[in-house]
C-alpha positions in Angstrom: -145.5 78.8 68.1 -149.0 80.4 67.7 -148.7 82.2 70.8 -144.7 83.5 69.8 -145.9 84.8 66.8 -149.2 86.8 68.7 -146.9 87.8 71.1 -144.1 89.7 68.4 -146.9 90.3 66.2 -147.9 92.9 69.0 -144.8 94.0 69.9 -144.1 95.7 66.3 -147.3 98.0 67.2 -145.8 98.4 71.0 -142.8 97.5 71.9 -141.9 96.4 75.2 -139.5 94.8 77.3 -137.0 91.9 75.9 -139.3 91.2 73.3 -139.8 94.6 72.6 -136.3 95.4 72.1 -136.0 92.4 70.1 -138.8 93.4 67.4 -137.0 96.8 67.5 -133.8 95.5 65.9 -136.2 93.6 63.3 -138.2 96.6 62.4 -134.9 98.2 62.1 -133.4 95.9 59.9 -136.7 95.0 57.9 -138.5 98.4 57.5 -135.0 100.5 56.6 -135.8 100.2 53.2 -139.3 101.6 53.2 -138.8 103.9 55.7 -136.4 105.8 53.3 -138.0 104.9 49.9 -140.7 107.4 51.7 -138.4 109.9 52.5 -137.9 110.4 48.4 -141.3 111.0 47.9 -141.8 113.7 49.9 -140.4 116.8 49.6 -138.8 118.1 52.9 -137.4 121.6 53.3 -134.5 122.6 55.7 -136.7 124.8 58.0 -140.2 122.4 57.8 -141.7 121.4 61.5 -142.1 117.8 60.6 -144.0 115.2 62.4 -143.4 111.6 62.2 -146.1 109.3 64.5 -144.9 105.7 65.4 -141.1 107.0 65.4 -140.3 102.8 66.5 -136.1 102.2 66.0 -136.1 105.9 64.9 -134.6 105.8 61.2 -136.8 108.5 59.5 -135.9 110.9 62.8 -131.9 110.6 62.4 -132.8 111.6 58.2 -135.3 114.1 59.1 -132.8 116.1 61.4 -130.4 116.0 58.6 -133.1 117.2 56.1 -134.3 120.1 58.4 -131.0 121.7 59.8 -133.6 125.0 60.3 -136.2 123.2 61.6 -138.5 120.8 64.2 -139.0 117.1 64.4 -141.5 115.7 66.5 -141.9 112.3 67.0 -144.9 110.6 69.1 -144.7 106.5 69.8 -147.2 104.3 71.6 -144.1 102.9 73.4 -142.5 104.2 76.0 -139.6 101.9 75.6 -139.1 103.3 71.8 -139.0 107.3 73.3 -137.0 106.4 76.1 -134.3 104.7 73.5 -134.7 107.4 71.1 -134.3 109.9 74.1 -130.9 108.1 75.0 -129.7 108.4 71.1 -131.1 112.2 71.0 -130.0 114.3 74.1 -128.0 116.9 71.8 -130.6 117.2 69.1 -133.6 117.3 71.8 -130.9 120.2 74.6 -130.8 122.2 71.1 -134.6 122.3 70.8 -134.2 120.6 67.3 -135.9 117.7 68.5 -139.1 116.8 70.8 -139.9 113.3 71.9 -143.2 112.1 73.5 -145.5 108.9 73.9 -149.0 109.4 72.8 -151.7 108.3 71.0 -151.4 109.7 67.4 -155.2 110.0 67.6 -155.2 112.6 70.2 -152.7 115.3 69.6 -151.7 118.0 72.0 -150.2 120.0 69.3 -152.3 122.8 67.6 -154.0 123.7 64.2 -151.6 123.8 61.3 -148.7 123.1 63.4 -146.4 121.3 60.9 -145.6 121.3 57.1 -145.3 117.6 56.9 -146.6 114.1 59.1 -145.4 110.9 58.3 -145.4 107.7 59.4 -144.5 104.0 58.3 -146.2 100.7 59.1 -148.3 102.5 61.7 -152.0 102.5 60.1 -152.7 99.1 61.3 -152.4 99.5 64.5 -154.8 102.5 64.7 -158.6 101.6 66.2 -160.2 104.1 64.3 -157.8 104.8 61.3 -160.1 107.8 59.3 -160.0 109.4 63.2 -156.5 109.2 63.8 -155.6 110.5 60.0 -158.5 113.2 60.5 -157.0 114.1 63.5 -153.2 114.3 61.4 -154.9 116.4 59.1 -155.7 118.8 62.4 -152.5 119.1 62.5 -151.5 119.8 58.9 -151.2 123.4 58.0 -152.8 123.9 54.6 -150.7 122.3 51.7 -149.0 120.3 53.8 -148.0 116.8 52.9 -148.8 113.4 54.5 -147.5 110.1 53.9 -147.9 106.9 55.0 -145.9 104.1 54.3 -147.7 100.7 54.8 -147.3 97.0 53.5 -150.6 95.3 51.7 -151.6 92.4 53.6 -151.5 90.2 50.3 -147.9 90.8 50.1 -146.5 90.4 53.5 -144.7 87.6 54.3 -147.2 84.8 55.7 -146.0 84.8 59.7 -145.9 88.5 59.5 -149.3 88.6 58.4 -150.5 86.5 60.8 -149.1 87.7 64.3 -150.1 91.1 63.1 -153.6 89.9 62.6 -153.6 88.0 65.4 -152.4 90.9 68.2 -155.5 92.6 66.7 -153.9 94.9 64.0 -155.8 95.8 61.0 -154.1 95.1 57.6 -155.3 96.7 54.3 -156.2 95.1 50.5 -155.3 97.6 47.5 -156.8 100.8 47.5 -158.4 100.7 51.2 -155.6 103.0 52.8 -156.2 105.8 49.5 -160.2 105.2 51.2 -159.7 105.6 54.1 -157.4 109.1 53.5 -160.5 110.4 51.3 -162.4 109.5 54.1 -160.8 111.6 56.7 -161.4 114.8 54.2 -158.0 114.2 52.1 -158.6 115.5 48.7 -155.5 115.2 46.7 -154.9 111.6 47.2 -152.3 109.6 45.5 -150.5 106.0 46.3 -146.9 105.3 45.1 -145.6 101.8 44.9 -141.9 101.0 45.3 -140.8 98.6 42.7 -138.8 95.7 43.3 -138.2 92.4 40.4 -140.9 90.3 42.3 -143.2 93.0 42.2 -144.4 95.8 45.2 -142.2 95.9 48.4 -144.2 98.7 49.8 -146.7 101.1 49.2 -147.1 104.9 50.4 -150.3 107.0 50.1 -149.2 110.6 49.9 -152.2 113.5 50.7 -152.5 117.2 51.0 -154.8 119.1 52.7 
């Protein structure tokens, strides 16, 4: 059972194969509601060049191509089995140039300085080796004013198993207030976290940043 749970508990930061696609329908199902509670807290404009790292089932992409009828998503996953799906769901949005899909390492961006007005991503900070590098290297990427937000679970309040094959693949889960430090960290100045509410308390947090 130990081994299962290491086994899904690394799939969720890279999909792949059976097991891959498996996780895929459970990240879809369990992370819908964060994924969109996000999406209200940040304020995207109908021509914004968006940029949403660890796209996974690809929920915030299908509502960001809504949101920006004038302008560019970008999505970059870890997984080439996530692109390749999201490429299969995509072809019209990606033949009209309203769409580009790539695998990569959100650490080490191709795109240039200031490229996008917003860069978001969900459940994706834990899986990062170095996270201030990988949110310095968003910020790159970030024109002036822009917005990020990431979405993220504290490790307190995950379910038990899910906190356990995470941190047992090797992912890093944060305590209150560590993904606000590490932000500040990577030169973030305007730093705020959000929490969405729920009767038992937190379901999700999301630490919103501008340049």
């Amino acid at each position: 059972m130990q081994r299962i749970t290491q086994i899904i508990g690394s799939n969720f930061g890279h999909p792949r194969g059976p097991v891959g696609r498996f996780t895929a329908r459970l990240m879809r199902q369990g992370n819908a509601s964060l994924n969109l509670w996000m999406l209200e807290l940040i304020d995207v404009e109908p021509g914004d060049r968006v940029l949403e790292v660890g796209f996974g089932p690809g929920i915030v992409l299908v509502e960001l191509l809504t949101r920006t009828p004038d302008g560019v998503v970008v999505g970059v996953d870890a997984s080439e089995l996530m692109v390749r799906q999201a490429r299969t769901r995509h072809v019209a949005d990606i033949s009209a140039g309203r769409l580009e899909l790539r695998q990569g390492d959100a650490g080490s961006l191709p795109d240039a300085d200031a490229s996008f007005d917003m860069v978001c991503g969900t459940h994706v900070i834990y899986f990062w080796p170095d996270p201030v590098g990988t949110v310095r290297e968003l910020g790159r990427v970030l024109r002036p004013g822009g917005t990020l937000a990431l979405a993220y679970q504290e490790r307190d309040r995950m379910p038990p198993r899910a906190a356990s094959g995470l941190s047992q693949a090797g992912a890093r889960l944060f305590g209150p207030g560590e993904v606000e430090q590490t932000v500040r960290a990577a030169g973030f100045v305007d730093v705020r976290a959000e929490s969405q509410s729920t009767p038992d308390g937190p379901a999700g947090f999301c630490v919103l940043a501008t340049r």
